[in-house]
PDB file as gemmi writes it, atoms N, CA and C in Angstrom:
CRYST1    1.000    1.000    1.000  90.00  90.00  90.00 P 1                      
ATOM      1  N   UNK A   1       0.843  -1.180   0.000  1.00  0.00           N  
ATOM      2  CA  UNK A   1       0.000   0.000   0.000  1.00  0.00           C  
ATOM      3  C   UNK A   1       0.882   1.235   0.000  1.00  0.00           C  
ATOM      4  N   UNK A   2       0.281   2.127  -0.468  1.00  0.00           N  
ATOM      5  CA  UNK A   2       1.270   3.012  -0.876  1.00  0.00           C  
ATOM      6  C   UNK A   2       0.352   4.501   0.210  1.00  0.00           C  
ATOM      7  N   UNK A   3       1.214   5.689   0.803  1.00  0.00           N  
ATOM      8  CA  UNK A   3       0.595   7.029   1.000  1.00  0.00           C  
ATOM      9  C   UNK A   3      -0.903   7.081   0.625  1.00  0.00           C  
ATOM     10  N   UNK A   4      -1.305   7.384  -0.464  1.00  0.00           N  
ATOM     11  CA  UNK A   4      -1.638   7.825  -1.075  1.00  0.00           C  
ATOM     12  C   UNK A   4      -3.087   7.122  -0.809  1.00  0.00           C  
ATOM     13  N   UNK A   5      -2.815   5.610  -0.488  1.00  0.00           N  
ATOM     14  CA  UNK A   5      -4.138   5.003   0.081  1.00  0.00           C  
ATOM     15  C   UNK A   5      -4.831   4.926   1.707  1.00  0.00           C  
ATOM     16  N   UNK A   6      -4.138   5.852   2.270  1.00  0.00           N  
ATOM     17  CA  UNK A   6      -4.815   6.141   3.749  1.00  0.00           C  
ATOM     18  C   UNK A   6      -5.213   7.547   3.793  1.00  0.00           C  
ATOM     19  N   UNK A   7      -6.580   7.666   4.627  1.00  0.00           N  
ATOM     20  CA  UNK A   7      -7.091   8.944   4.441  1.00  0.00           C  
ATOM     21  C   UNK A   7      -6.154   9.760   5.321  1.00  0.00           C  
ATOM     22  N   UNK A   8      -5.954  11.077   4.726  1.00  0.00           N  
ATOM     23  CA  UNK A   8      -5.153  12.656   5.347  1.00  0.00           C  
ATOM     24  C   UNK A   8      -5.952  12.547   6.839  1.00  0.00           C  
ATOM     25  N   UNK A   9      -5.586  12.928   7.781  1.00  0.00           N  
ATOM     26  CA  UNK A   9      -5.575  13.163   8.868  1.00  0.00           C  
ATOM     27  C   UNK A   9      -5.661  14.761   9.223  1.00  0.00           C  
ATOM     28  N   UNK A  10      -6.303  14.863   9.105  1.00  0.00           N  
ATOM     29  CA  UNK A  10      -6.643  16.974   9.312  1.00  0.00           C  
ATOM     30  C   UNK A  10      -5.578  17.104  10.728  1.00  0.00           C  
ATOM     31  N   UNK A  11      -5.086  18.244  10.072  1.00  0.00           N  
ATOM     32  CA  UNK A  11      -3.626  18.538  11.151  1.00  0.00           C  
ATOM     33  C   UNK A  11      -4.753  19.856  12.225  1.00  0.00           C  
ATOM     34  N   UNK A  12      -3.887  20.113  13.216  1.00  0.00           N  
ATOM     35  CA  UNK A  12      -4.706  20.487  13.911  1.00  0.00           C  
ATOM     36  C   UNK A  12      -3.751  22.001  13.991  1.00  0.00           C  
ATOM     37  N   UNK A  13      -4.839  23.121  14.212  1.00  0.00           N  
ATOM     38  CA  UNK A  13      -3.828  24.805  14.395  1.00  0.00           C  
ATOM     39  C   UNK A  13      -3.481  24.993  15.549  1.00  0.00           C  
ATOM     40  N   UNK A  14      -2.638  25.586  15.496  1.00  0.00           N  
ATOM     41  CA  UNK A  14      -1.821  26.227  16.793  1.00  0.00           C  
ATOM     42  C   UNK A  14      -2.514  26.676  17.860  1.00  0.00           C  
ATOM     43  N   UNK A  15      -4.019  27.333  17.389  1.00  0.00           N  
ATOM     44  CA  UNK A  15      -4.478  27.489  18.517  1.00  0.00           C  
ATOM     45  C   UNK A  15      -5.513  26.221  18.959  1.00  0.00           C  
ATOM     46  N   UNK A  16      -6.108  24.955  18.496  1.00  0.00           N  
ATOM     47  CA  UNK A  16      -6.223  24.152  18.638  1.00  0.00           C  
ATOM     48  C   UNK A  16      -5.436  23.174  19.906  1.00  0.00           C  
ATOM     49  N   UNK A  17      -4.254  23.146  19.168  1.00  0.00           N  
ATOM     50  CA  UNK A  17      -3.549  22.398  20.079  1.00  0.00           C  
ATOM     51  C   UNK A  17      -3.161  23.497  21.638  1.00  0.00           C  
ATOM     52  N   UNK A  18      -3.216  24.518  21.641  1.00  0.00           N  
ATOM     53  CA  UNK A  18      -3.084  25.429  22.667  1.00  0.00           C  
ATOM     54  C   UNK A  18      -4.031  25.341  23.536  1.00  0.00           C  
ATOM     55  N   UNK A  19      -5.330  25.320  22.923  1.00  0.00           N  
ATOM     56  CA  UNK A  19      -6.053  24.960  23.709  1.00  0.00           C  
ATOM     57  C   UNK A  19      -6.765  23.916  24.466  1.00  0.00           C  
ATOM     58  N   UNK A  20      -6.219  22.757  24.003  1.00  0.00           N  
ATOM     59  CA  UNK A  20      -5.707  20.908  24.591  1.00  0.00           C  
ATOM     60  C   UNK A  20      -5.256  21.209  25.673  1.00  0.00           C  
ATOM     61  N   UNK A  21      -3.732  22.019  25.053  1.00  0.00           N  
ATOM     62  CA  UNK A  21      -2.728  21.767  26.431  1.00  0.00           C  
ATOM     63  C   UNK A  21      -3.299  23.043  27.905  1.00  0.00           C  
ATOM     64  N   UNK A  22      -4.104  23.542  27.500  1.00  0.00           N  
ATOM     65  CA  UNK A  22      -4.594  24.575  28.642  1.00  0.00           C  
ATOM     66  C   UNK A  22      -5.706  23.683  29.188  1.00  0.00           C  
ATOM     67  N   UNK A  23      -6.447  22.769  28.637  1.00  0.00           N  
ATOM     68  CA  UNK A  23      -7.337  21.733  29.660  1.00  0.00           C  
ATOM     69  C   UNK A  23      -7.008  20.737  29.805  1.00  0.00           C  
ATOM     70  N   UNK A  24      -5.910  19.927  29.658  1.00  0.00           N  
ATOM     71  CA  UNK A  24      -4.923  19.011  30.183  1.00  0.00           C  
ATOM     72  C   UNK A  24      -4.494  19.311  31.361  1.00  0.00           C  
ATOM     73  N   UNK A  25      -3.991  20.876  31.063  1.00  0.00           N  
ATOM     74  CA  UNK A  25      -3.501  21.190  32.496  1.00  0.00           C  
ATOM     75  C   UNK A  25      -4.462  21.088  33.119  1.00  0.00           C  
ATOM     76  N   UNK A  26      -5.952  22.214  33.158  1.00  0.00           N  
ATOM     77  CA  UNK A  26      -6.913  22.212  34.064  1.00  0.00           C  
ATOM     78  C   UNK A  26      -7.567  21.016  34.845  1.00  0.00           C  
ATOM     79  N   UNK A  27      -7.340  19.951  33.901  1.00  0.00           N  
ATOM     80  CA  UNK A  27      -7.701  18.464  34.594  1.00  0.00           C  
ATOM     81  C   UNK A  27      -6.660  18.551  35.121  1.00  0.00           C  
ATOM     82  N   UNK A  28      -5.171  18.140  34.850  1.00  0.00           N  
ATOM     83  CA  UNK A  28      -4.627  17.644  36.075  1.00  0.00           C  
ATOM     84  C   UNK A  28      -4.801  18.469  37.308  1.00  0.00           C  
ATOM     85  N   UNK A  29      -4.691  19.435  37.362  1.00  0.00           N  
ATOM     86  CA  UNK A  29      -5.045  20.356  38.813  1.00  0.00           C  
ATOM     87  C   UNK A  29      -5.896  20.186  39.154  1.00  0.00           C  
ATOM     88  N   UNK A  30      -7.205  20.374  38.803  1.00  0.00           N  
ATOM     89  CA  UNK A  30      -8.440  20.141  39.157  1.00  0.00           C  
ATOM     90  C   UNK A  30      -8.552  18.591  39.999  1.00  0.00           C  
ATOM     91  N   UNK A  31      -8.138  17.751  39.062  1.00  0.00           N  
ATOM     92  CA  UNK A  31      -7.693  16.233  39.668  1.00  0.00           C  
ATOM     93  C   UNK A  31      -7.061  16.038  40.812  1.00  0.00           C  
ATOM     94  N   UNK A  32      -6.180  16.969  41.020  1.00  0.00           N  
ATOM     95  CA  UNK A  32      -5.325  17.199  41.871  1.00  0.00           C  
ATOM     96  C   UNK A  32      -5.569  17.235  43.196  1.00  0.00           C  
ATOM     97  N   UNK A  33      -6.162  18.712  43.182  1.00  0.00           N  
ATOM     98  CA  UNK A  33      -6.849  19.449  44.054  1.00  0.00           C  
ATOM     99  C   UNK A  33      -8.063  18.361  44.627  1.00  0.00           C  
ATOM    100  N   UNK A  34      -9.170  18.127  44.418  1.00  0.00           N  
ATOM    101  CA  UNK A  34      -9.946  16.872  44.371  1.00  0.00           C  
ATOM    102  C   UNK A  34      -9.285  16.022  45.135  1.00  0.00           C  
ATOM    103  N   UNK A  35      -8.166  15.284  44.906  1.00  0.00           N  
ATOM    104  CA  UNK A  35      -7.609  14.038  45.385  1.00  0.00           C  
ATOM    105  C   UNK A  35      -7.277  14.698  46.956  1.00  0.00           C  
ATOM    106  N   UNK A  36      -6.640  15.739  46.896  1.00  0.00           N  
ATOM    107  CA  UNK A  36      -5.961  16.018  48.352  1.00  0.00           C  
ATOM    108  C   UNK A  36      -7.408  16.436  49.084  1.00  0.00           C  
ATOM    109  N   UNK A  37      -8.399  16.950  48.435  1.00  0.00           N  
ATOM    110  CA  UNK A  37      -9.195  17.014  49.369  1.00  0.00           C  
ATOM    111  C   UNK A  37      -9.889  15.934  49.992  1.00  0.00           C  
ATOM    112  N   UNK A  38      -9.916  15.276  49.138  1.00  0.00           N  
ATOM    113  CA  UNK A  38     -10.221  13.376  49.396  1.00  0.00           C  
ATOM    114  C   UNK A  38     -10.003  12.947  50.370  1.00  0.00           C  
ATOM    115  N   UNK A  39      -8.369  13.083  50.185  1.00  0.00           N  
ATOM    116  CA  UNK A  39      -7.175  12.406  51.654  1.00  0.00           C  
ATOM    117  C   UNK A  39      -7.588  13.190  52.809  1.00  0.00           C  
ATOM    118  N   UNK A  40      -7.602  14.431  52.673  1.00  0.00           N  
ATOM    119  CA  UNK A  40      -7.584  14.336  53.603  1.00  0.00           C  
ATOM    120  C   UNK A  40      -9.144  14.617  54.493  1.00  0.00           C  
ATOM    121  N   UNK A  41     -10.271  14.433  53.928  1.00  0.00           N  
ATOM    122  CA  UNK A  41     -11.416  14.221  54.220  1.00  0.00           C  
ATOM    123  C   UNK A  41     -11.832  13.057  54.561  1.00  0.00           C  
ATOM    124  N   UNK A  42     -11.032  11.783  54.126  1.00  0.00           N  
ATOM    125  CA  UNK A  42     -11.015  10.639  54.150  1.00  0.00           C  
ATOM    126  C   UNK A  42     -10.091  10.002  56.104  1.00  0.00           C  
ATOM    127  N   UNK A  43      -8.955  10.958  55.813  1.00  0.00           N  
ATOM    128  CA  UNK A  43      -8.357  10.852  57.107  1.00  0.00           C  
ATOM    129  C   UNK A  43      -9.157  11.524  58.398  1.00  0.00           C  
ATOM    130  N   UNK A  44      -9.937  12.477  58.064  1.00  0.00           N  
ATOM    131  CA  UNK A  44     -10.899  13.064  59.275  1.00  0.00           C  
ATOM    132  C   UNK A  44     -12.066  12.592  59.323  1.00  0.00           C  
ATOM    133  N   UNK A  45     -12.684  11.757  58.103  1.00  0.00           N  
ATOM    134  CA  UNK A  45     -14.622  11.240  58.562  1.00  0.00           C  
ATOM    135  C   UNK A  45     -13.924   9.303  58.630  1.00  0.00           C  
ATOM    136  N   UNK A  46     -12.921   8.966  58.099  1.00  0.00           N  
ATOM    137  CA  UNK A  46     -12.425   7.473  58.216  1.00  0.00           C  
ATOM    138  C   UNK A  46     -11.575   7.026  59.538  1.00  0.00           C  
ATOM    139  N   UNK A  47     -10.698   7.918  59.526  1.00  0.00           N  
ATOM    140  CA  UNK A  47      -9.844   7.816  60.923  1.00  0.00           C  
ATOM    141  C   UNK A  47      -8.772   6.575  60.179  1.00  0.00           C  
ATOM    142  N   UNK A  48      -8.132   6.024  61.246  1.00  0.00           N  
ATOM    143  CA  UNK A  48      -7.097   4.789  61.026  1.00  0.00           C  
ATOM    144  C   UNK A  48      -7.967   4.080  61.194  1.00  0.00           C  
ATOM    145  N   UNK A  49      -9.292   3.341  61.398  1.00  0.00           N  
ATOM    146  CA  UNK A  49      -9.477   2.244  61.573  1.00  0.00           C  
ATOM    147  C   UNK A  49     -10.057   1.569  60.213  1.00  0.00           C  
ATOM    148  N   UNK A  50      -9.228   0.396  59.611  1.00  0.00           N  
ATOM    149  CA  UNK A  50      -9.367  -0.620  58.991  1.00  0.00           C  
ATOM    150  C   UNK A  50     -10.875  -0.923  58.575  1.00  0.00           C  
ATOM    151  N   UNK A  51     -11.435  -0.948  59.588  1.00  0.00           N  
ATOM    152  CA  UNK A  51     -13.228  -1.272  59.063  1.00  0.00           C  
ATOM    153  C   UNK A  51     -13.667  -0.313  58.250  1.00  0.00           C  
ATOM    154  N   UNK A  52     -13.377   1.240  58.904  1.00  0.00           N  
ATOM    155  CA  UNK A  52     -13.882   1.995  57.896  1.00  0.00           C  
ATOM    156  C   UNK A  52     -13.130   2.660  56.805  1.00  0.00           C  
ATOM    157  N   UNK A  53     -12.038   1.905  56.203  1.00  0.00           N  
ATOM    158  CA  UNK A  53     -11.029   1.904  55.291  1.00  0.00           C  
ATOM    159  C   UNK A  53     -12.449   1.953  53.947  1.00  0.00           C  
ATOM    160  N   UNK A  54     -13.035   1.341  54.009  1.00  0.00           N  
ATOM    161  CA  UNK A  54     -13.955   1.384  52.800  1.00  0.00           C  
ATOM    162  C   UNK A  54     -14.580   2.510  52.327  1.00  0.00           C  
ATOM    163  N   UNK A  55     -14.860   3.252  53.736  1.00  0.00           N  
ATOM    164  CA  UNK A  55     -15.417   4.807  53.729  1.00  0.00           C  
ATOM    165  C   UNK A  55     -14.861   5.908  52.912  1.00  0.00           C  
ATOM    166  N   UNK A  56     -13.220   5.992  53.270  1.00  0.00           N  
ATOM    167  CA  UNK A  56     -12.669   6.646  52.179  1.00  0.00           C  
ATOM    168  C   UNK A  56     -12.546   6.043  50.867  1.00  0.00           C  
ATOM    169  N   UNK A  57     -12.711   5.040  50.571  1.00  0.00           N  
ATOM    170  CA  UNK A  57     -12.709   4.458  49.296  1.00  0.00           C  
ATOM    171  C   UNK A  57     -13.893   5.399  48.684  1.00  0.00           C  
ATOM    172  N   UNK A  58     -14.848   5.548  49.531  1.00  0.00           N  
ATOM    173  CA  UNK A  58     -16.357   6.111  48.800  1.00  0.00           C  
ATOM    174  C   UNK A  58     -16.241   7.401  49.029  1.00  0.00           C  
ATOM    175  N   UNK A  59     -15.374   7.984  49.558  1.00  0.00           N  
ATOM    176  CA  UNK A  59     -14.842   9.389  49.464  1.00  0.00           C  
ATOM    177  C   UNK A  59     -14.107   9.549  48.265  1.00  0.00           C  
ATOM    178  N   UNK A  60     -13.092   9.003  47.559  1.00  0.00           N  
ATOM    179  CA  UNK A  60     -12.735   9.115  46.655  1.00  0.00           C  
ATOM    180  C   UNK A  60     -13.466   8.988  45.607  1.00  0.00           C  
ATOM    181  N   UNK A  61     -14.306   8.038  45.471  1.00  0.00           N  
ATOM    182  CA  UNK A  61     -15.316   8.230  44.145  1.00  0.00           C  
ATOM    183  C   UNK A  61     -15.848   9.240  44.168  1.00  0.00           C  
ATOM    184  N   UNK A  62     -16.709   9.508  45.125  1.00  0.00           N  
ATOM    185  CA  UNK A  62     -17.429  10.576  44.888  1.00  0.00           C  
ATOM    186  C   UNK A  62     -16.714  12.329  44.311  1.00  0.00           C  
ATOM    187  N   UNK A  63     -15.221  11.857  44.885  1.00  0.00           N  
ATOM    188  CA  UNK A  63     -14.554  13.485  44.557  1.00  0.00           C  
ATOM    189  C   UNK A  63     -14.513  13.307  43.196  1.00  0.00           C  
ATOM    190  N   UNK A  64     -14.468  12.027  42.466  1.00  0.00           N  
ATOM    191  CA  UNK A  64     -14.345  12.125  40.852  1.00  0.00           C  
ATOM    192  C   UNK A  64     -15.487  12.171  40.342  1.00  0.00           C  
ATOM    193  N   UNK A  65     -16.471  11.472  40.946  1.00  0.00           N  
ATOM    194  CA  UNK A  65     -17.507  12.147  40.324  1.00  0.00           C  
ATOM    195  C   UNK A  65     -18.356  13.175  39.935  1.00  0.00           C  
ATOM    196  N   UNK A  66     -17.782  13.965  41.242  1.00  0.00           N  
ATOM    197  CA  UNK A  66     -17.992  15.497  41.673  1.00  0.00           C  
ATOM    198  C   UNK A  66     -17.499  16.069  40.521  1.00  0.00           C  
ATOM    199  N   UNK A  67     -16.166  15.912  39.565  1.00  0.00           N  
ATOM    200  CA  UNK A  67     -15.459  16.560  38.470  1.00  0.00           C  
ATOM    201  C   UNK A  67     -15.946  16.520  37.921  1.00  0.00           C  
ATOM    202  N   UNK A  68     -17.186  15.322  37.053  1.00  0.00           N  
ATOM    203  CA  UNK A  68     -18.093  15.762  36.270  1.00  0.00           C  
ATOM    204  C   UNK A  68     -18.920  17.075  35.634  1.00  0.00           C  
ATOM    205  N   UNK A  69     -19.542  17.999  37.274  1.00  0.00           N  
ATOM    206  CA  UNK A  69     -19.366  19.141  37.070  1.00  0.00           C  
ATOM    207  C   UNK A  69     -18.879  20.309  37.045  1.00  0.00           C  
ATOM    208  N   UNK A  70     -17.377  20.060  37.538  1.00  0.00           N  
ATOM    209  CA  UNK A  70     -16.610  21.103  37.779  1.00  0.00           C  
ATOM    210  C   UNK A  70     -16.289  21.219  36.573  1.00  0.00           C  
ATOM    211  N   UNK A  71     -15.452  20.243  35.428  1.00  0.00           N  
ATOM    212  CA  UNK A  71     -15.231  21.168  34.143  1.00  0.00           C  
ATOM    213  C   UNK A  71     -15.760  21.680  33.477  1.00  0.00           C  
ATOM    214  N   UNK A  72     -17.137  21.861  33.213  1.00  0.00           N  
ATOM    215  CA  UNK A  72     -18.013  22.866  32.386  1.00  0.00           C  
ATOM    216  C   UNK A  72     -18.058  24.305  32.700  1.00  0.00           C  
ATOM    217  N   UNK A  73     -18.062  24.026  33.842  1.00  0.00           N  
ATOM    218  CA  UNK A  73     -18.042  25.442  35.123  1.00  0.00           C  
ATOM    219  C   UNK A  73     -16.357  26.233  34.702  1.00  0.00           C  
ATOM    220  N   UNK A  74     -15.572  25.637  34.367  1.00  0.00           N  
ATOM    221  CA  UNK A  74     -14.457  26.268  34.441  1.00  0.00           C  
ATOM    222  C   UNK A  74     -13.789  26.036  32.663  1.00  0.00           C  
ATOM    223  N   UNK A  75     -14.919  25.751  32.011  1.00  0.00           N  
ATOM    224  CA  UNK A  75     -14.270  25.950  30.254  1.00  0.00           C  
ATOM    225  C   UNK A  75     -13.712  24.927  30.026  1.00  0.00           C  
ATOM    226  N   UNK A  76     -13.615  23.810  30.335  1.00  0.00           N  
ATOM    227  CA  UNK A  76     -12.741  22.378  29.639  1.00  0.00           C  
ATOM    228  C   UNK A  76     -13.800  22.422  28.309  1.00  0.00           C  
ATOM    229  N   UNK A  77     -13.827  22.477  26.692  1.00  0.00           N  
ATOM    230  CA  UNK A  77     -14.421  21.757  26.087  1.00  0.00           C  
ATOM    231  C   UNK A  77     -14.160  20.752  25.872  1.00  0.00           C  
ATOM    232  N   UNK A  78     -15.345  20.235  24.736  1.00  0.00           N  
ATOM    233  CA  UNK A  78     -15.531  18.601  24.104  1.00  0.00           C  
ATOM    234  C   UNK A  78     -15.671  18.023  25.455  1.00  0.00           C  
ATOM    235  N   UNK A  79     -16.264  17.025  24.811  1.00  0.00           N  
ATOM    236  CA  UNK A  79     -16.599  15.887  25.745  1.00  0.00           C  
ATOM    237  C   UNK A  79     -15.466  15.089  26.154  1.00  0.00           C  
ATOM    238  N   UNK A  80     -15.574  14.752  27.560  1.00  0.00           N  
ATOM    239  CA  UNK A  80     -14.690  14.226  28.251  1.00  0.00           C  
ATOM    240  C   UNK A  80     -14.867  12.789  27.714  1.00  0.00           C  
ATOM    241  N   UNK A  81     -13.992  11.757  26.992  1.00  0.00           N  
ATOM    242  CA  UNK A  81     -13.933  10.519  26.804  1.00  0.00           C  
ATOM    243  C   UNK A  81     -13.284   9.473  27.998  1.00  0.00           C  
ATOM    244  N   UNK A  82     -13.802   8.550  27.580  1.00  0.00           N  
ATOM    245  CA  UNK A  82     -13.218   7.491  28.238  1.00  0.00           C  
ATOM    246  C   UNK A  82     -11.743   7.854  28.685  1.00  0.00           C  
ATOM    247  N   UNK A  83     -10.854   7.742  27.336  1.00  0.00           N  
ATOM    248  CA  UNK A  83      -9.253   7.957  28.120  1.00  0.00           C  
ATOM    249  C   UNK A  83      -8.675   8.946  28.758  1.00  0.00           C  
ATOM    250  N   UNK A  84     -10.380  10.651  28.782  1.00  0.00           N  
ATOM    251  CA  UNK A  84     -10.042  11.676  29.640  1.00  0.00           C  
ATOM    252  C   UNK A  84     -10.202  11.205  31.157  1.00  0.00           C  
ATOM    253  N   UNK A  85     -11.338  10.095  31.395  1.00  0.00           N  
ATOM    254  CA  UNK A  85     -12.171   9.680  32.651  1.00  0.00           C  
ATOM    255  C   UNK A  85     -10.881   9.014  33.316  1.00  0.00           C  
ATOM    256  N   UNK A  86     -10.128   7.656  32.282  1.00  0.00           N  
ATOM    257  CA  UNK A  86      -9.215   6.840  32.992  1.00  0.00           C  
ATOM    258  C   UNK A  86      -7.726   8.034  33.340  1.00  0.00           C  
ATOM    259  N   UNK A  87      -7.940   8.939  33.218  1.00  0.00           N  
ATOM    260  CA  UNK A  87      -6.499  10.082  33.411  1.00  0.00           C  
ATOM    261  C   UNK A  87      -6.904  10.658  34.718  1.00  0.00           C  
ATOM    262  N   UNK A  88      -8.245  11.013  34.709  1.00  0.00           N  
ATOM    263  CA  UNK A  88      -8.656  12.012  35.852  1.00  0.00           C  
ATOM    264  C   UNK A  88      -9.108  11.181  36.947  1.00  0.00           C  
ATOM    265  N   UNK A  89      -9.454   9.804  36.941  1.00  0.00           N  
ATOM    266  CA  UNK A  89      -9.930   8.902  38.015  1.00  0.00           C  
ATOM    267  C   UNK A  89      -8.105   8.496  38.843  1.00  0.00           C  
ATOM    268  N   UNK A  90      -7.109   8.261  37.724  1.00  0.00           N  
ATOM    269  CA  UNK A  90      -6.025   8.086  38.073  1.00  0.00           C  
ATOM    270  C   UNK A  90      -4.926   9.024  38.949  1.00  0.00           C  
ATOM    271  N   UNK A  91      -5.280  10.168  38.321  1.00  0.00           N  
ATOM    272  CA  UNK A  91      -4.305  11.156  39.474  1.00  0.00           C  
ATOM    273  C   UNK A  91      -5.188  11.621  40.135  1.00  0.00           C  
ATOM    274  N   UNK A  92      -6.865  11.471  40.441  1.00  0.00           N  
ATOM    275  CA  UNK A  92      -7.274  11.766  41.888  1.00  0.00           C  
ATOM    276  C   UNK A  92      -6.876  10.602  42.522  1.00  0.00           C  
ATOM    277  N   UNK A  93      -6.942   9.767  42.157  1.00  0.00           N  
ATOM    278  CA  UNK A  93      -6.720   8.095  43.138  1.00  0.00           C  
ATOM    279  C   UNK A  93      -4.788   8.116  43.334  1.00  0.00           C  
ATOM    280  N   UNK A  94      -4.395   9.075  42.846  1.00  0.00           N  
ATOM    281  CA  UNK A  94      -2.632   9.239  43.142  1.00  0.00           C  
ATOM    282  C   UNK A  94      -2.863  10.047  44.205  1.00  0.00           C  
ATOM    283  N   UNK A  95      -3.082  11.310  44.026  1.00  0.00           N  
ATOM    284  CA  UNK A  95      -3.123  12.555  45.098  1.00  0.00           C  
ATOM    285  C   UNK A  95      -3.769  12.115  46.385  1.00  0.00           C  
ATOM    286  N   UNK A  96      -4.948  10.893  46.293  1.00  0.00           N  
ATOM    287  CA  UNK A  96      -5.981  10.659  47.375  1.00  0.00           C  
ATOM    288  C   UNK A  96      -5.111  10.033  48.550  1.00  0.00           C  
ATOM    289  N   UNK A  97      -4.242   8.802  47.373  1.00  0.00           N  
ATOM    290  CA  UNK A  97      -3.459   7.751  48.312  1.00  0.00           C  
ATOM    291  C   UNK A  97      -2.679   8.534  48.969  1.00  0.00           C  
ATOM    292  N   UNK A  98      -1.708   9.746  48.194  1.00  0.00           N  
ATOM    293  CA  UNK A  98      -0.577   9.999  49.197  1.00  0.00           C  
ATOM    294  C   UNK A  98      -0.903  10.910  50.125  1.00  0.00           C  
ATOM    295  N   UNK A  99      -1.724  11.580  49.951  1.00  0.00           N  
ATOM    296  CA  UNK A  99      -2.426  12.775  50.850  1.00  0.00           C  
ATOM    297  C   UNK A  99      -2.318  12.031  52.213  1.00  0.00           C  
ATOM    298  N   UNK A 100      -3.333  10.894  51.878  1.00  0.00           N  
ATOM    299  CA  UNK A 100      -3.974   9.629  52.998  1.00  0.00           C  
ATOM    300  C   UNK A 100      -2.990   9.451  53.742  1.00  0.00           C  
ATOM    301  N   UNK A 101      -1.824   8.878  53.165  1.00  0.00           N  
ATOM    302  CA  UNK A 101      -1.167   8.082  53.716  1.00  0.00           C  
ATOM    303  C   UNK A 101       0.085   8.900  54.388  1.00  0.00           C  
ATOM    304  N   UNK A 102      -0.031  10.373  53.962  1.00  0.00           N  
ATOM    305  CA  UNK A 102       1.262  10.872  55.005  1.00  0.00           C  
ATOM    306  C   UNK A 102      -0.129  11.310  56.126  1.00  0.00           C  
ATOM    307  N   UNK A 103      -1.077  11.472  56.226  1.00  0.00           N  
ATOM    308  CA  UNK A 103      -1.532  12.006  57.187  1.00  0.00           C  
ATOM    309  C   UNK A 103      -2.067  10.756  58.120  1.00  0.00           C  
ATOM    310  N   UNK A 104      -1.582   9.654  57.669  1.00  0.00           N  
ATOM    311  CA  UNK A 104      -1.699   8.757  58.441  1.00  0.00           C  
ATOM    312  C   UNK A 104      -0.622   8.403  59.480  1.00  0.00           C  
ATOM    313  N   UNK A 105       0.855   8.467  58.842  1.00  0.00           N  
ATOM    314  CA  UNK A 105       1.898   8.461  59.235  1.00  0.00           C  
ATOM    315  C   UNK A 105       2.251   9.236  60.275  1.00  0.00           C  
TER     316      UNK A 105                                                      
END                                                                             
């Protein structure tokens, strides 16, 4: 197969891609922010005890689910996809753990 038989790929403009990397950022912060509030909401309604280890588990969902409406509110366009959801579930569930776990320490 030669070039010539795969469709062109529309290149994207400068301000296009500018404006990716300005809600990339805003998720990760936003994500961010979220997660530490997690931890440490999780460390004051969960405490150290093991039984209610599950509690903050359901603290953390809910802070990602909560993001649902925070990016509209603050200009993220397009629709958030799947591999935006598995990015933003991932560094709140980063920020949540370590938050957690130094304020456990």
């Amino acid at each position: 197969m030669s070039k010539a038989d795969f469709p062109k790929i529309p290149e994207k403009t400068e301000e296009e891609r500018k404006k990716e990397h300005i809600d990339g950022i805003k998720k990760t912060v936003v994500s961010g922010i979220f997660g530490i509030i997690a931890g440490i909401t999780s460390f004051y309604l969960a405490g150290e005890a093991q039984a209610r280890a599950g509690f903050g588990f359901t603290v953390l969902v809910f802070a990602i689910l909560v993001q649902k409406y925070i990016y509209p509110s603050i200009n993220v366009t397009g629709e958030l996809k799947a591999k935006d959801w598995l990015y933003i579930g991932f560094m709140t569930l980063s920020f949540w753990l370590v938050s957690w776990t130094l304020l456990l320490n």
